[in-house]
C-alpha positions in Angstrom: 47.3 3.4 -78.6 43.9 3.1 -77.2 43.4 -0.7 -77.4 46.6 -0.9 -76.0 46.3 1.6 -72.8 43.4 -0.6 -72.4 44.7 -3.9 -72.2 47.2 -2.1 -69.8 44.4 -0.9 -67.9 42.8 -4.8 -67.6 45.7 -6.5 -66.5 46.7 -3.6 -63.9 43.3 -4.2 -62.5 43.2 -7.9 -62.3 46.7 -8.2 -60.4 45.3 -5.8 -58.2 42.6 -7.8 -57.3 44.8 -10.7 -57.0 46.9 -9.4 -55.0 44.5 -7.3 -52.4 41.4 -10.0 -51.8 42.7 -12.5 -49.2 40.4 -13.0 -46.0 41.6 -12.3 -42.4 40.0 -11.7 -39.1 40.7 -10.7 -36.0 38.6 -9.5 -33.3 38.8 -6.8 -30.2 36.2 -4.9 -28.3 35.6 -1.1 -28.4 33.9 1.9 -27.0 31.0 2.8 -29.1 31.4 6.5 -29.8 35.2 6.7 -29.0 36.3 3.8 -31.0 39.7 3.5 -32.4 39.7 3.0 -35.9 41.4 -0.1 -37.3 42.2 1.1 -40.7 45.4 3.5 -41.3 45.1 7.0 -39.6 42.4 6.8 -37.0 39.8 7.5 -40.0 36.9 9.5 -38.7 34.1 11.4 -40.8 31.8 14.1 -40.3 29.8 14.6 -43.0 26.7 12.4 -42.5 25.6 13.2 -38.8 27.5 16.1 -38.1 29.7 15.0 -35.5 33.0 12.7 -35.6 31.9 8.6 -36.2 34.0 5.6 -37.3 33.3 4.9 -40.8 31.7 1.3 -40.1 29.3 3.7 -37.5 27.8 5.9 -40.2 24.7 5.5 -41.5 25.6 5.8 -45.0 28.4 3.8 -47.6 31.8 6.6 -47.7 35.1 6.8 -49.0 37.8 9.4 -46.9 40.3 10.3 -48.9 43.5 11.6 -46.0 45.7 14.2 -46.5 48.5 11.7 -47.4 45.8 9.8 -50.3 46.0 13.5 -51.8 49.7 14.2 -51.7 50.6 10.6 -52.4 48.5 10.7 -55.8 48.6 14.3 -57.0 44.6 15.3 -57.1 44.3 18.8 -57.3 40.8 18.9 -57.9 37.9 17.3 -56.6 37.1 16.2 -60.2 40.3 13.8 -60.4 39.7 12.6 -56.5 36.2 11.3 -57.2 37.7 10.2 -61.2 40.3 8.1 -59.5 39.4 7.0 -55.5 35.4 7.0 -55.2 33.6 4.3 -55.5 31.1 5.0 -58.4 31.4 8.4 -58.6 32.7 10.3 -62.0 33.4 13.5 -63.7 32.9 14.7 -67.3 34.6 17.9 -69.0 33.2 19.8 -71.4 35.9 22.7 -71.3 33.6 24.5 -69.1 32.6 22.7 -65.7 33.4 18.9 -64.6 29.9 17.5 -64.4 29.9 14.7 -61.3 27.3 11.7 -62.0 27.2 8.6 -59.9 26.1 5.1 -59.8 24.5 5.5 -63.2 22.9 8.8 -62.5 24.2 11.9 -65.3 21.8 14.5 -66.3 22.8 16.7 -69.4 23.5 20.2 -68.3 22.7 19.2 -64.8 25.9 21.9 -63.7 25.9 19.2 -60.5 23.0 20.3 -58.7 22.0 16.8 -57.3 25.6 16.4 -55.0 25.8 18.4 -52.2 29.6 19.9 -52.0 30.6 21.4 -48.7 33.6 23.2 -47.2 34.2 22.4 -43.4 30.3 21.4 -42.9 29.4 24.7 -44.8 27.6 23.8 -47.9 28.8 26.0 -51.0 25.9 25.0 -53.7 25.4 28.9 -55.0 21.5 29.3 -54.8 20.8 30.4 -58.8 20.9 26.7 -60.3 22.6 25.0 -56.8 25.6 24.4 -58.3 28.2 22.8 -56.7 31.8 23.2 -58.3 34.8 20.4 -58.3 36.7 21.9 -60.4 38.8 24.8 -60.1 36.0 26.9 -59.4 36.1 25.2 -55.9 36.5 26.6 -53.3 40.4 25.9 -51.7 43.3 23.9 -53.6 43.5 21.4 -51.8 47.2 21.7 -50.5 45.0 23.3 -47.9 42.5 20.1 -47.2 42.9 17.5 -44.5 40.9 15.0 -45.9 37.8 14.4 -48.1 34.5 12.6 -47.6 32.8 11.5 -49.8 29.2 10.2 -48.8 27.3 7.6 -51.5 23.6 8.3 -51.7 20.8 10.2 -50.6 22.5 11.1 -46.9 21.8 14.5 -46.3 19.2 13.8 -44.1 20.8 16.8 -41.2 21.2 18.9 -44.2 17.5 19.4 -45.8 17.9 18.5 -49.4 19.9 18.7 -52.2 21.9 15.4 -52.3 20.3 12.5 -54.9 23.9 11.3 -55.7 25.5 12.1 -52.1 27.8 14.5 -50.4 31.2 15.6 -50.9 32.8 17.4 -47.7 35.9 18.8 -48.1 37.5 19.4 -44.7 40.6 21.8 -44.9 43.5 21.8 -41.9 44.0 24.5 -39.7 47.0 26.6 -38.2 47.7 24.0 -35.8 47.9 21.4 -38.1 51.4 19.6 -38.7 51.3 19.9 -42.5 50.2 23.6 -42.7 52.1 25.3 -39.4 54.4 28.2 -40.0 54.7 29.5 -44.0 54.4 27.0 -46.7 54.6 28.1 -50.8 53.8 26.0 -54.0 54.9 27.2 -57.5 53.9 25.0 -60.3 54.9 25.3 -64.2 53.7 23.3 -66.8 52.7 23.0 -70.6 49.7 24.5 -72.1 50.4 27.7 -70.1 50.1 26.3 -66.8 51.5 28.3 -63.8 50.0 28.0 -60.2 51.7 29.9 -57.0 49.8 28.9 -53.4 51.4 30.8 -50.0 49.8 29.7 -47.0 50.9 30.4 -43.3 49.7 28.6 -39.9 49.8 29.3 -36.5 48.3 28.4 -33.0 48.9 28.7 -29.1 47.0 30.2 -26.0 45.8 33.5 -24.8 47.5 34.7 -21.8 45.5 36.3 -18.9 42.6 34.7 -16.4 40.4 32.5 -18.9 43.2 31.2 -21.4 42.1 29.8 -24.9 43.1 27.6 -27.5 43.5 29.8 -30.8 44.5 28.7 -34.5 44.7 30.6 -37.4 45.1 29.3 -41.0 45.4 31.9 -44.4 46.0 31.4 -47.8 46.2 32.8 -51.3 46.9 31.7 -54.7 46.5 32.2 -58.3 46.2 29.7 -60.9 46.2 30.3 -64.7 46.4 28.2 -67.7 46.6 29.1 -71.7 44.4 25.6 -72.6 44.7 23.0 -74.6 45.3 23.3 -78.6 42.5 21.8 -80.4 42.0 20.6 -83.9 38.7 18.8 -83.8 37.0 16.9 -86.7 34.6 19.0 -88.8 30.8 18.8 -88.7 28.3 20.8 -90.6 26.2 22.7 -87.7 23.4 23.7 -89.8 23.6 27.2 -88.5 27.0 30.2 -88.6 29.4 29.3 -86.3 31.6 31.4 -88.0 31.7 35.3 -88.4 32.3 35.0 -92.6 28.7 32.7 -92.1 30.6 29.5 -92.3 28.3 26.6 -91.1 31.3 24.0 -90.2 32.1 23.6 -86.7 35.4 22.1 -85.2 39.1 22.8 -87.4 42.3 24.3 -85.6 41.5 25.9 -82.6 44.5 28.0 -80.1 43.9 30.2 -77.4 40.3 29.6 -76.7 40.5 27.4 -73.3 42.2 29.5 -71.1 41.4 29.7 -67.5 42.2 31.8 -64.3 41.4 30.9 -60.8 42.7 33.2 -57.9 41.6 32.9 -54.1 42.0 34.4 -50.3 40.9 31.8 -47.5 41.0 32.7 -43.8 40.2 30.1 -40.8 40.4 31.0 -37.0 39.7 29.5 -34.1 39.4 30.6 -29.9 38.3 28.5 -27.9 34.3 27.7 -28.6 34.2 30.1 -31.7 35.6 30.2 -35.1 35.3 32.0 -38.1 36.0 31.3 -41.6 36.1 33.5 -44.9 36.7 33.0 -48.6 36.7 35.0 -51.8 38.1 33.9 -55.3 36.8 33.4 -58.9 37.2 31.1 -62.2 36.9 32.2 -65.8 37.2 29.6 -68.1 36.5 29.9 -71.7 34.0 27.7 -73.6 36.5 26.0 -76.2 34.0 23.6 -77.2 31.4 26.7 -78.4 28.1 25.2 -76.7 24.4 27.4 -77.4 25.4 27.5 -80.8 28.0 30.3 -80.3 30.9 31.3 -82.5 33.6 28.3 -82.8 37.2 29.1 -81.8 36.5 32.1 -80.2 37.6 33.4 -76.8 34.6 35.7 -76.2 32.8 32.9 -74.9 33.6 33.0 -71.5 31.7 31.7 -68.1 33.1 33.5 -64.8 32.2 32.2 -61.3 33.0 34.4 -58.7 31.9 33.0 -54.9 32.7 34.8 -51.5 31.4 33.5 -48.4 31.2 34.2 -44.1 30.9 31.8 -42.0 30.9 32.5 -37.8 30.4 29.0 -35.6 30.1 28.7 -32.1 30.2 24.9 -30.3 30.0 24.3 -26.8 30.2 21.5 -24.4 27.3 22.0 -21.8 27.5 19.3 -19.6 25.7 16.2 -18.5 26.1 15.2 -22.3 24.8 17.7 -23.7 26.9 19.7 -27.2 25.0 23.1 -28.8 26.6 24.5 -31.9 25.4 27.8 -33.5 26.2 29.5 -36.8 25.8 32.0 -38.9 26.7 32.6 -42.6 26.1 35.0 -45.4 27.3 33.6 -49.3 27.4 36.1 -52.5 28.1 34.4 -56.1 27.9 36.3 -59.1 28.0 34.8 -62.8 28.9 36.2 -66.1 28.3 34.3 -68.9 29.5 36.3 -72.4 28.1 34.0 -75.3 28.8 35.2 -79.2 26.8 34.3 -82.3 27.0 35.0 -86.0 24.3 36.4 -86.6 23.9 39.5 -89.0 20.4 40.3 -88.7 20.3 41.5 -85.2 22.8 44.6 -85.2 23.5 45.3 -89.0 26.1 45.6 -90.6 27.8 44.0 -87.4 28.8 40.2 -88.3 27.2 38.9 -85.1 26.3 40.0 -81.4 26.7 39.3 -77.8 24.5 37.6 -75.2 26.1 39.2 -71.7 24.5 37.3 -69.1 25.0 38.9 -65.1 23.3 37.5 -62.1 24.2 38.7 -58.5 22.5 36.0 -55.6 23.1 36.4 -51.9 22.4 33.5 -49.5 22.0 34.2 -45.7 21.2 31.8 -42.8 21.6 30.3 -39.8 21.6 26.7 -37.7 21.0 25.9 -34.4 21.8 22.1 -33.2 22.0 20.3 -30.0 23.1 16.8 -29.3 23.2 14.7 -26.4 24.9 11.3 -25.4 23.2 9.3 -22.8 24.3 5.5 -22.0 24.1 4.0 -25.4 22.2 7.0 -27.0 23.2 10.0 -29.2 20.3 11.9 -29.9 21.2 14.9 -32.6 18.3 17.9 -33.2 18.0 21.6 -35.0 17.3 23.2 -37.5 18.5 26.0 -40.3 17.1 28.6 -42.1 18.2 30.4 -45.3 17.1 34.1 -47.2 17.7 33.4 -50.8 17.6 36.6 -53.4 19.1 36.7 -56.5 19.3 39.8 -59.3 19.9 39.1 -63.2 19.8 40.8 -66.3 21.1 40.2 -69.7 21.3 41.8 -72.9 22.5 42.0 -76.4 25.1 43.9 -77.4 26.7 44.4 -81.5 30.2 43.0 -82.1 30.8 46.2 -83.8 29.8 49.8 -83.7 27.2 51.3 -81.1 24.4 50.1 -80.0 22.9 48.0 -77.5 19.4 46.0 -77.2 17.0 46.3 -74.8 18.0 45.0 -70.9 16.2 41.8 -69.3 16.0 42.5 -65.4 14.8 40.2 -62.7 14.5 39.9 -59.1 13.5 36.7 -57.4 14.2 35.7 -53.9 13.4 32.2 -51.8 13.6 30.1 -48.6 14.9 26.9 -47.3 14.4 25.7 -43.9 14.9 22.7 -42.2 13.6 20.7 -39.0 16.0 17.3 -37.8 16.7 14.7 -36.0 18.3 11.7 -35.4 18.6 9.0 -33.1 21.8 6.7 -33.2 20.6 4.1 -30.2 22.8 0.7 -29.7 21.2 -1.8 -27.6 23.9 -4.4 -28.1 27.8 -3.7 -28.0 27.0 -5.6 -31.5 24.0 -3.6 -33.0 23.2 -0.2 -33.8 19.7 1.5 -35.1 19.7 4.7 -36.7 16.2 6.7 -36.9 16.2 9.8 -38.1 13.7 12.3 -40.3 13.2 16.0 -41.2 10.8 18.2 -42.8 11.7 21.0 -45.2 9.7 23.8 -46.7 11.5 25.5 -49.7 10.5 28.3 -52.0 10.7 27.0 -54.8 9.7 23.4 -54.4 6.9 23.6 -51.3 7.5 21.1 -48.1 8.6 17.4 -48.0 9.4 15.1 -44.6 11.9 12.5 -45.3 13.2 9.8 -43.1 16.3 7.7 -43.1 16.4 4.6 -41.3 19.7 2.0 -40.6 20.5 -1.3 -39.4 24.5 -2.0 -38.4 25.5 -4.5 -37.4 29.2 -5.5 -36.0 29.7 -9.1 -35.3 33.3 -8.2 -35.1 34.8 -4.9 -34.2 36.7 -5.1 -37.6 33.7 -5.8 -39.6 30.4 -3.9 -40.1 27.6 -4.7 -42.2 25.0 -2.0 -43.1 21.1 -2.3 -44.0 20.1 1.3 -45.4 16.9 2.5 -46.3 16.6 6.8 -47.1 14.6 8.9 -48.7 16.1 12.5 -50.3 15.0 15.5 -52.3 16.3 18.4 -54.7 14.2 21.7 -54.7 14.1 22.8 -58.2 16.3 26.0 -58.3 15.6 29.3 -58.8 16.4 29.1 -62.3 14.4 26.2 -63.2 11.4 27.2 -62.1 12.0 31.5 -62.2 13.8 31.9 -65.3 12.6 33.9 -68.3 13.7 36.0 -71.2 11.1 37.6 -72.2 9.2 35.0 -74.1 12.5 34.5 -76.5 13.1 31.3 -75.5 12.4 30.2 -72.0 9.2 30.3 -69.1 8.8 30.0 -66.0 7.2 27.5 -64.2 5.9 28.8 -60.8 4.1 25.4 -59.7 7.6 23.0 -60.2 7.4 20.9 -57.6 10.8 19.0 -56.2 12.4 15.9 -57.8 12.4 13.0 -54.6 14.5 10.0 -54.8 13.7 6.6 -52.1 16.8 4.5 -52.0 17.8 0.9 -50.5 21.0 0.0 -50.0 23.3 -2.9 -48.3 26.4 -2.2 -47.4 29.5 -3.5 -45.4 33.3 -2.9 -44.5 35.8 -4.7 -43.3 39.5 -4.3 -41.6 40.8 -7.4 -42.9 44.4 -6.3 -41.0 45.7 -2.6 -40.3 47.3 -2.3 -43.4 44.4 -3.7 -45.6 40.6 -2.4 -45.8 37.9 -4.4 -48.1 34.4 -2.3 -49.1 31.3 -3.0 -51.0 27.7 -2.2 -51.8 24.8 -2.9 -53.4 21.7 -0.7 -53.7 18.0 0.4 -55.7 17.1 3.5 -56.2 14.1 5.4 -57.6 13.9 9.0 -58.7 10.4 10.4 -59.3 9.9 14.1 -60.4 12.7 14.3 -62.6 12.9 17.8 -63.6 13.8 18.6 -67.3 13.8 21.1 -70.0 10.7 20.6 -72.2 9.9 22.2 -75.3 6.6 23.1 -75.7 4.6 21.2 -78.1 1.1 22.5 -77.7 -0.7 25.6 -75.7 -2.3 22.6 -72.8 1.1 21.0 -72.1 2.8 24.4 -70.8 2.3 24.5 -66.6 1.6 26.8 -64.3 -0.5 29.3 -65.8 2.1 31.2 -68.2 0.5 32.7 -70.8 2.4 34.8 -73.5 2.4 38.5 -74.7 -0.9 38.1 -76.5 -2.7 36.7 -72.7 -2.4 32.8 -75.0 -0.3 29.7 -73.9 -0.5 29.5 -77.9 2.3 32.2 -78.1 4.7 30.1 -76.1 4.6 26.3 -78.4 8.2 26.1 -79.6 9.8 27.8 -75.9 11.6 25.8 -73.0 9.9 25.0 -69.6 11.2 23.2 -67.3 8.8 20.8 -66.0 8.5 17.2 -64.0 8.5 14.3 -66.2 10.6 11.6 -65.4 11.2 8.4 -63.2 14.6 6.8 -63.2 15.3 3.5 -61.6 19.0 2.3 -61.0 20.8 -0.2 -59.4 24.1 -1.6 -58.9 26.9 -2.7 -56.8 30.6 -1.9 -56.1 33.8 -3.2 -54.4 36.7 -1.8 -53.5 40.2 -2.6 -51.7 43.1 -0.6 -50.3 46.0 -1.8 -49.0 49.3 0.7 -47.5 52.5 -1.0 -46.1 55.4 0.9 -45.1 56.0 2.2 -48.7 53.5 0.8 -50.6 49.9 2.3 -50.9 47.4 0.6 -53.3 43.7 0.9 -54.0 41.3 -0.9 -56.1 37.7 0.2 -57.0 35.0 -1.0 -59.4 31.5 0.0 -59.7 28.6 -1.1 -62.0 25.3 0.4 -62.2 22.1 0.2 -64.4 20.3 3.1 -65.0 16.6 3.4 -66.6 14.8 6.7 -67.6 10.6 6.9 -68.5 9.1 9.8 -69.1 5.4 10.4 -69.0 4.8 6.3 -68.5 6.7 5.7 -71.8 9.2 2.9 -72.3 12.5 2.8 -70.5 15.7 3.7 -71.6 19.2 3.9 -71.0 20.0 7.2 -69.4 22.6 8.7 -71.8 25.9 9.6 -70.5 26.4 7.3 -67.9 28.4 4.2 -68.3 27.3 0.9 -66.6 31.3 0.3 -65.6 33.7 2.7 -63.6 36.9 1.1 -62.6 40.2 2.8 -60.9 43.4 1.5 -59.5 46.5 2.8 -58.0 49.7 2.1 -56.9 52.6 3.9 -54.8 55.9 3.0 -53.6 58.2 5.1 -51.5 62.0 4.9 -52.0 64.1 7.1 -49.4 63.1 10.3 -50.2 61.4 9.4 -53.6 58.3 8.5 -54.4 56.7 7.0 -57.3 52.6 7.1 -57.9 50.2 6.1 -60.5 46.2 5.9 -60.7 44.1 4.6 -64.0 40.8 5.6 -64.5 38.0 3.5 -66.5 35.0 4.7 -68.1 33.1 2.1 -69.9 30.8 3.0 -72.6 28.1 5.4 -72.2 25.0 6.1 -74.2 25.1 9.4 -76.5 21.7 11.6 -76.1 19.0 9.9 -77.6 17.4 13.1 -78.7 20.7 13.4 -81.3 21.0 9.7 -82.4 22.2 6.4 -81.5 25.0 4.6 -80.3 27.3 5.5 -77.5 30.2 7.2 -76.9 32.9 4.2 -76.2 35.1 3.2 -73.0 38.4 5.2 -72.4 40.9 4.6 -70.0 43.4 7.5 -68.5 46.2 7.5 -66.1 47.9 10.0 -63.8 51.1 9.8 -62.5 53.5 11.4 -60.0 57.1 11.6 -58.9 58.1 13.5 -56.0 61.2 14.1 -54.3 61.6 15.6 -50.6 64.9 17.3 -49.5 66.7 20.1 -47.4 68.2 22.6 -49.3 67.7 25.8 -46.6 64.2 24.7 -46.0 62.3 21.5 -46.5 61.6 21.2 -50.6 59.3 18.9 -52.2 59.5 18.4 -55.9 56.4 16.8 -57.7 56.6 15.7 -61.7 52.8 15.0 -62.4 51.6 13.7 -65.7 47.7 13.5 -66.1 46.5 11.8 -69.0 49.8 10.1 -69.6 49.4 8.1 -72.4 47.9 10.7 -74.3 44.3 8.8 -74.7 42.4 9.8 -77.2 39.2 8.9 -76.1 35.2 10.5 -76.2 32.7 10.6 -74.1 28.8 11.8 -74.7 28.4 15.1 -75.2 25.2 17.1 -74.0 22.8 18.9 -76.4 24.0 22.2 -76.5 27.1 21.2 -78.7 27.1 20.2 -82.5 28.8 17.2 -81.9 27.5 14.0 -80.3 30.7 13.2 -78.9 33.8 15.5 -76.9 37.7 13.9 -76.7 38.8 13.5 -73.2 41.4 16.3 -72.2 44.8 16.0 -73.7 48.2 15.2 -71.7 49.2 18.0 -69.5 53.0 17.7 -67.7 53.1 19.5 -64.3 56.2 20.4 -61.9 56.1 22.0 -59.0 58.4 22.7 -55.8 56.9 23.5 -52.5 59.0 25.2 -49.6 58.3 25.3 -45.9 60.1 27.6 -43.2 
């Protein structure tokens, strides 16, 4: 089956790019700022300079992904949108989180700390470890988003930090939106346990009396919960008891260990200049895969992400050019993390124990920005400042009988604020320059300036070409650098400094005609600083001056430190084509990358776990009221972690499909039949250190309907 899916795949692609890559050219003149966009919907984007540009404007290659691209396909994650339609982004699954790399850049138990992921501007990475969730531990389903941008690179110039890979903004509707106005439900049923209910209601107008304003308000709720996915894995000798009866083989028959449940409460309203916006919701997902060396086929190994966050903006028009927005947030996330062992020797007689991991982290800040358009000028400026402080403890606690060990508290707080600017001057109605820089100072991590600089240049209102030099950084979290158990099996490391990637990059897009749009890049990269888990081989290579019980670094050879150790140079390039007719919506992307790791001026290597070739395609076509979608993903082969052999982990190739039906019953109804993983592919992909096996299959087929209602 796999040989054939691919060949599938292949030819798929290649008619595609048959079909799609024919030249055409037509030229008109615009306004700078207020362009109209020649490519389907008016496209506009947000995320790079924080106020509304024209794609071929930005300073920065991005993909937007409209409200139509997400209910034409079927994503309903921010996993399968960047899996399927970004252009060199991808995902991998380990039962517990979907890991995002891009253009050759994967780090092992990196829990996506180098992307930046925002809702509506606000940026959600939880301040413990910074990570960002795209699975169903985000934030909103995204029957609730209006589009999604996603930004290649290091772009978050306006943002500080965090973003080596780039920036996914995920920018929800509102009540006076056309798709989410008065009530709208979704119930969805499918295999493996699935069931999903999402109720949403929409409204807007104007206040009465002596200053009338515009007002919008958008809620929602859901729930989603799933049984999992049966597993009966091949069979590997651990080493160690993964078993309660002190069985050492890992993998065999496993049911009713991968269950998840995701509910969530979103609020967004809007009066004239201000607007607020609130969310609450968890996901608890079991760890089917049993990573740390925990007990296989059990459901006590659990992970639970729970994320609430306040947002209050204000923007205002001032005049003479002049725009000043304000706002103020406060974020909580708490994490659970319940992790069983075999192990008999801790609480006797009791066949094993408990690690119960809590932390509780709050996040506070604000941002002040003003931005001002003179002739051919936009000049954008602030600043933002965030209160980090975050409580943990953990223990051990007997599977059976009483008892409990000792409890492992912590309290550790940090800072992050941020200076910017950014010029966007256009001397030419054919050439635009982009300054801009920033300074940071973070706790952990210290201070670094960073500057981004772009050439544009638009010989032809339809066509932009893009020169982009940018520099970006990634604080090490709290976690890297704060962490300890008590000298079990982790240190600190109080003097981690942050990880800094520089990056070149050339870039262009083209309107070939208003139904077709032609995109490509290529770019360099270097990533110094790299920050990685180190075991401790002698007393003079642990940093920062932790010594152990005894007042001796000797006490701590064999422990984990994370420390900075690693350069990684990559490059590649990438094309893509879409192409929508009156029915008919197609896309084409393919990316290759090269990706090289040193550490400590040793030799280079291939950095495991990400594949040199990422390939997608679609197709849609509308008939009356039915519609018929597919998308096909391709990984290419990807090196296994070099630390636990050789080899790599093969290519696999999965498609998604959908069917949906619209009709009037009482109401408006839309049917949807979505099939991920259709032809069942039984493909692997690299699997990360803290798991037995070198290698993890793919997720299995899962069948979907659903009906959603509007009145």
């Amino acid at each position: 089956m796999r040989s054939a899916s691919r060949r599938l795949g292949a030819r798929a692609l290649a008619a595609a790019a048959c079909a799609l890559l024919w030249p055409g050219l037509a030229s008109a003149q615009e306004d700078f700022f207020e362009q109209a966009a020649q490519y389907f919907n008016n496209e506009r984007i947000e995320g790079v300079s924080k106020h509304a540009e024209d794609p071929k404007e930005t300073p920065a290659t991005v993909t937007i992904l409209s409200r139509e691209d997400i209910e034409r396909w079927g994503f309903r994650t921010l996993s399968e949108a960047l899996n399927y339609a970004s252009l060199g982004n991808f995902t991998l699954a380990d039962k517990r989180y979907d890991l995002v790399g891009s253009r050759g850049l994967f780090f092992f138990e990196d829990f996506n700390t180098r992307v930046l992921v925002m809702l509506n501007g606000h940026p959600v990475n939880e301040p413990w470890s910074s990570f960002g969730g795209v699975g169903r531990e985000m934030l909103v389903p995204l029957d609730l988003v209006e589009r999604i941008e996603i930004v290649y690179g290091p772009s978050s110039l306006l943002y500080g930090g965090y973003s080596l890979y780039g920036i996914v903004n995920v920018v929800t509707g509102n009540g006076a939106s056309e798709a989410l106005a008065g009530w709208r439900v979704r119930l969805t049923g499918g295999n493996q346990g699935t069931g999903e209910g999402v109720a949403s209601w929409g409204g807007s107008g104007t206040t009465g009396g002596d200053d009338p304003r515009e007002w919008n308000v958008l809620v929602a709720a859901g729930y989603y919960g799933s049984a999992g996915e049966k597993l009966d894995l091949a069979q590997e000798d651990a080493g160690f008891p993964v078993r309660f009866d002190g069985s050492t083989t890992w993998g065999g028959l496993a049911e009713g260990v991968d269950a998840q449940r995701a509910p969530f409460a979103f609020a967004l309203a809007t009066r004239g200049d201000w607007s607020f916006m609130a969310r609450t919701g968890l996901r608890e997902k079991e760890g089917a895969y049993a990573p740390y060396g925990t007990v296989y086929a059990d459901a006590e190994q659990t992970q639970r992400d729970h994320r609430t966050l306040l947002e209050a903006k204000w923007d205002k028009r001032l005049g003479n050019g002049w725009d000043v927005a304000a706002r103020a947030f406060h974020d909580i996330y708490t994490y659970r993390e319940r992790d069983p062992y075999a192990d008999s020797s801790v609480f006797p007689p009791a066949p094993g124990y408990v690690f119960a991991l809590n932390t509780d982290s709050r996040d506070t800040g604000g941002e002040l920005r003003f931005s001002r358009r003179l002739g051919n000028h936009f000049l954008t400026f602030g600043g933002e400042v965030r209160h980090r402080s975050l409580g943990r403890d953990f223990r051990l606690q007997p599977l059976t009988g009483e008892g409990v060990g000792p409890v492992t508290e912590q309290d550790t707080t940090g800072r992050f604020s941020v200076l910017y600017a950014q010029e966007e001057w256009r001397p030419t109605e054919t050439f635009t320059l982009v300054l801009g820089g920033n300074w940071a100072d973070t706790n952990p991590g210290g201070s670094k300036a960073q500057p981004r600089v772009a050439a544009i240049l638009k010989p032809d209102p339809k066509l932009s070409v893009k020169a982009l030099y940018g520099r970006g950084f990634r604080p090490p979290t709290i976690f890297e650098a704060s962490y300890e158990d008590g000298f079990e099996t982790q240190v600190p490391n109080p003097t981690l400094e942050s990880e800094e990637i520089e990056s070149w990059e050339l870039s262009t897009i083209w309107s070939a005609t208003s139904r077709l749009a032609l995109q490509g890049y290529a770019f360099r990269s270097r990533l110094e600083g790299l920050i990685q888990g180190v075991e401790i081989g002698a007393a003079d290579e642990v940093q920062g001056g932790i010594v152990g019980p005894s007042g001796s670094a000797d006490d701590l050879v064999g422990l984990l430190q994370y420390q900075s150790r690693g350069i990684v140079r990559s490059s590649g390039a990438g094309v893509s084509a879409r192409f929508r007719d009156k029915g008919s919506s197609v896309y084409l992307n393919f990316a290759w990358s090269r990706a090289r790791q040193s550490v400590d001026d040793g030799p280079e290597e291939n950095l495991p776990a990400s594949s040199a070739v990422l390939a997608s395609v679609g197709f849609s076509q509308r008939f009356g009221d039915w519609t018929g979608s597919y998308a096909v993903r391709f990984v290419g082969p990807h090196p296994v972690d070099p630390a636990r052999g050789t080899g790599d982990a093969g290519s696999f190739l999965t498609v998604a499909a959908r069917v949906s039906y619209k009709t009037r019953l009482v109401y408006p109804v839309t049917f949807h039949l979505d099939l991920r993983n259709l032809l069942d592919e039984e493909g692997l992909q690299a699997a990360s250190y803290v798991y037995v096996p070198q290698r993890l299959p793919v997720d299995g087929r899962r069948v979907e309907l659903s009906a959603e209602l509007r009145f």
